[in-house]
N, C-alpha and C positions, 0 to 999 in steps of 0.2 A: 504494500500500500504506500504511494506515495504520498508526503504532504503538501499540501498546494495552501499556503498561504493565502487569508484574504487580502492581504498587502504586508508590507515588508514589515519587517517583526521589529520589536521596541531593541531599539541602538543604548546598550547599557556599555556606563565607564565605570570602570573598575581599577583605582590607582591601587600600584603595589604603592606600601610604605618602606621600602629597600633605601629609598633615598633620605627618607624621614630623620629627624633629629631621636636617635634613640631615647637622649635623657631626657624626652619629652614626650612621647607615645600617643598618651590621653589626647594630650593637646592638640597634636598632631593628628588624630583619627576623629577631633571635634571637630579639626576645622577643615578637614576632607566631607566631613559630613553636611557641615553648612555650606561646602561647595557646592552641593549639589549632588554629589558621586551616589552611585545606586550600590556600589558595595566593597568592601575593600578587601585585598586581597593581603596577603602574609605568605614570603616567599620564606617555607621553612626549608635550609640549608643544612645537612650534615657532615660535611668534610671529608665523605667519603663519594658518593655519587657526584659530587658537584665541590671544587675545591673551598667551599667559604663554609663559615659557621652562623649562623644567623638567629632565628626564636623558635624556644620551647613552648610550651603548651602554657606554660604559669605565665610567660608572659603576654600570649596572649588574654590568659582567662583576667589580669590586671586590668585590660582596654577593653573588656565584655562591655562589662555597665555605663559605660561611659557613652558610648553611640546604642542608634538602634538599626540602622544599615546591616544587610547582614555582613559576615565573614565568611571568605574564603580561603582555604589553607590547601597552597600549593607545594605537596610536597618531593620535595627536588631531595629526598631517602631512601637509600637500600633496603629491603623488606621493611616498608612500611604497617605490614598491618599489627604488629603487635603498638605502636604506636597511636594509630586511628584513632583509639576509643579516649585518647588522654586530648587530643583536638577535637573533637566534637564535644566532648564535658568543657571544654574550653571555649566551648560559643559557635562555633566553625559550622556552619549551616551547609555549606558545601564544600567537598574533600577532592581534591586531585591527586591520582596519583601518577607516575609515568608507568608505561607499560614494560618500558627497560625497569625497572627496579623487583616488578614482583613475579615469582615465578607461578602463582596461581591467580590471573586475573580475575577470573569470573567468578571466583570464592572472595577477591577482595573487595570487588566491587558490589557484588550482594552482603557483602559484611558494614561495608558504608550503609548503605541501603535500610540493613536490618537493627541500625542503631539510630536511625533517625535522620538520617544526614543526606544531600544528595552527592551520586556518585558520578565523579568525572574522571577522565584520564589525557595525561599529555602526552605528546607524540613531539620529541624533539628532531631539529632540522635532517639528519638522515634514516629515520623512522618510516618505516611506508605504513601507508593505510590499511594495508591487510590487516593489520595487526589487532587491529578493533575490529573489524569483519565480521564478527561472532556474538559478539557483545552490545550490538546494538541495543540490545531490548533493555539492558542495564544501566542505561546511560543517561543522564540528565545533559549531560556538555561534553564538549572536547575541547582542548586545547590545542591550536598549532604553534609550535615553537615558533619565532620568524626571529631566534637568536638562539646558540646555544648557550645553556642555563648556566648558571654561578654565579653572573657578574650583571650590576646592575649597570646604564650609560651604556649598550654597545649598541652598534648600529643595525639599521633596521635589513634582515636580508630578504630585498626584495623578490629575487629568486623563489621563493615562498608562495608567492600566490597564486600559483597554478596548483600546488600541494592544498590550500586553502578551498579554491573554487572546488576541486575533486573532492577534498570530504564534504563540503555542503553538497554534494548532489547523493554522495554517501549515504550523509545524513537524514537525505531527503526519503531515502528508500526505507527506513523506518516506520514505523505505524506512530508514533507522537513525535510531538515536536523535541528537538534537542540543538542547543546551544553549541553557536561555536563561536571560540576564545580564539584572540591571540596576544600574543606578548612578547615582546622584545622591539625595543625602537620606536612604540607608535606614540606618532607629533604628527601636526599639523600637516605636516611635508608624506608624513606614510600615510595617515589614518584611512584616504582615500583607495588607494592599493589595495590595501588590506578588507575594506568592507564590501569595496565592489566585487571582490574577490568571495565574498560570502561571509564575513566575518562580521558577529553581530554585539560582542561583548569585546571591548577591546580596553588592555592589560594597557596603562600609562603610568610610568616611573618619573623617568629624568624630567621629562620634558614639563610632567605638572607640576613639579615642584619646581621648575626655573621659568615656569611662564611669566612675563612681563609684566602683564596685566594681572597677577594672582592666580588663586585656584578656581574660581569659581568660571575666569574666564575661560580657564583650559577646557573647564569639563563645558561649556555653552561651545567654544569651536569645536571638540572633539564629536561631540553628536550631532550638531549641524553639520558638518562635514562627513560622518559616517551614515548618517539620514538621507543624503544627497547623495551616495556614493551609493547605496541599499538599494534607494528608489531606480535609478538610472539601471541596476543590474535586475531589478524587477521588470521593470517597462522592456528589459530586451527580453525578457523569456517567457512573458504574458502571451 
């Protein structure tokens, strides 16, 4: 069953806080919030899959109560799931994991699933899409990498958006609707690439935190720009 959209699906921004002032967290997920962002993401780093070390579970569950946007915890960890259940008690309403990390997907993702949480998976830049092929039915979202993960600031690899366009059609062969993410590099200069290319939730680090005009203005151009970019790939395949 394909899904045929009544029109182009809602363009959510989702800032990692990678860039964020760590001795400040609260502050910083207050005022992502009053930007407007529809939810924020937590790029959790173990030093083993990914060379950096980044937040635990406590620290997320510190910045719970403080917003009410949900959370997203991306986790960039080697056999994630003995960990899962200490981020979702942590607030984490939705759970990524990469498909490189666990050697039983479809037990981890019905294990997201069965704890309350929704379950997504990422797929970094030399990842093929078979890879989730199976899994559709378990899926709330996918990520496309359009940077390989660790580091926040890298640029955006345009290359990417034919891998992007391909799982939205993916996607599309599913019987409910399912989200798809991307993250690495998107500003003003990618966001379009990326959305037209099918990408409906899009991952903003560097560029929200050093917009000119603020945060609030990032997240007004990033979904005017990814709304226009949505529509135009809409109207060619109507």
């Amino acid at each position: 069953m394909t899904v045929v959209p009544s029109g182009p699906p809602p363009i959510l921004i989702a800032p990692s806080v990678l860039p964020a002032d760590f001795a400040r967290l609260g502050d910083e997920c207050e005022a992502l919030e009053q930007a407007g962002v529809d939810r924020i993401q937590w790029d959790v780093m173990d030093g083993r899959f990914v060379p950096n070390l980044t937040f635990g579970a406590d620290v997320i569950a510190s910045c719970r109560s403080v917003v009410s946007v949900p959370f997203e915890a991306h986790l960039m960890i080697e056999e994630p799931d003995h960990l899962i259940p200490s981020f979702i008690d942590a607030g984490c309403e939705i759970i990524i994991v990469h498909v490189e990390t666990t050697t039983h997907l479809h037990r981890t993702l019905s294990m997201i699933r069965e704890l309350g949480a929704a379950p997504a998976v990422a797929l970094n830049p030399h990842t093929p899409l078979e890879m989730i092929g199976n899994v559709l039915d378990l899926l709330d979202m996918v990520l496309v990498m359009t940077v390989n993960p660790g580091f926040g600031g890298q640029a955006y690899i345009s290359s990417m958006e034919p891998k992007v366009d391909a799982a939205r059609r993916l996607l599309d062969t599913a019987d409910h609707w399912i989200d798809l993410e991307v993250d690495g590099g998107i500003s003003a200069s990618t966001v379009e690439g990326a959305a037209y290319a099918g990408a409906n939730v899009l991952i903003s680090g560097s560029a929200m935190f050093r917009h000119p005009d603020g945060r609030g203005a990032a997240v007004s151009e990033l979904r005017q720009l990814g709304r226009a970019a949505w529509q135009r790939r809409y109207d060619r395949n109507s």
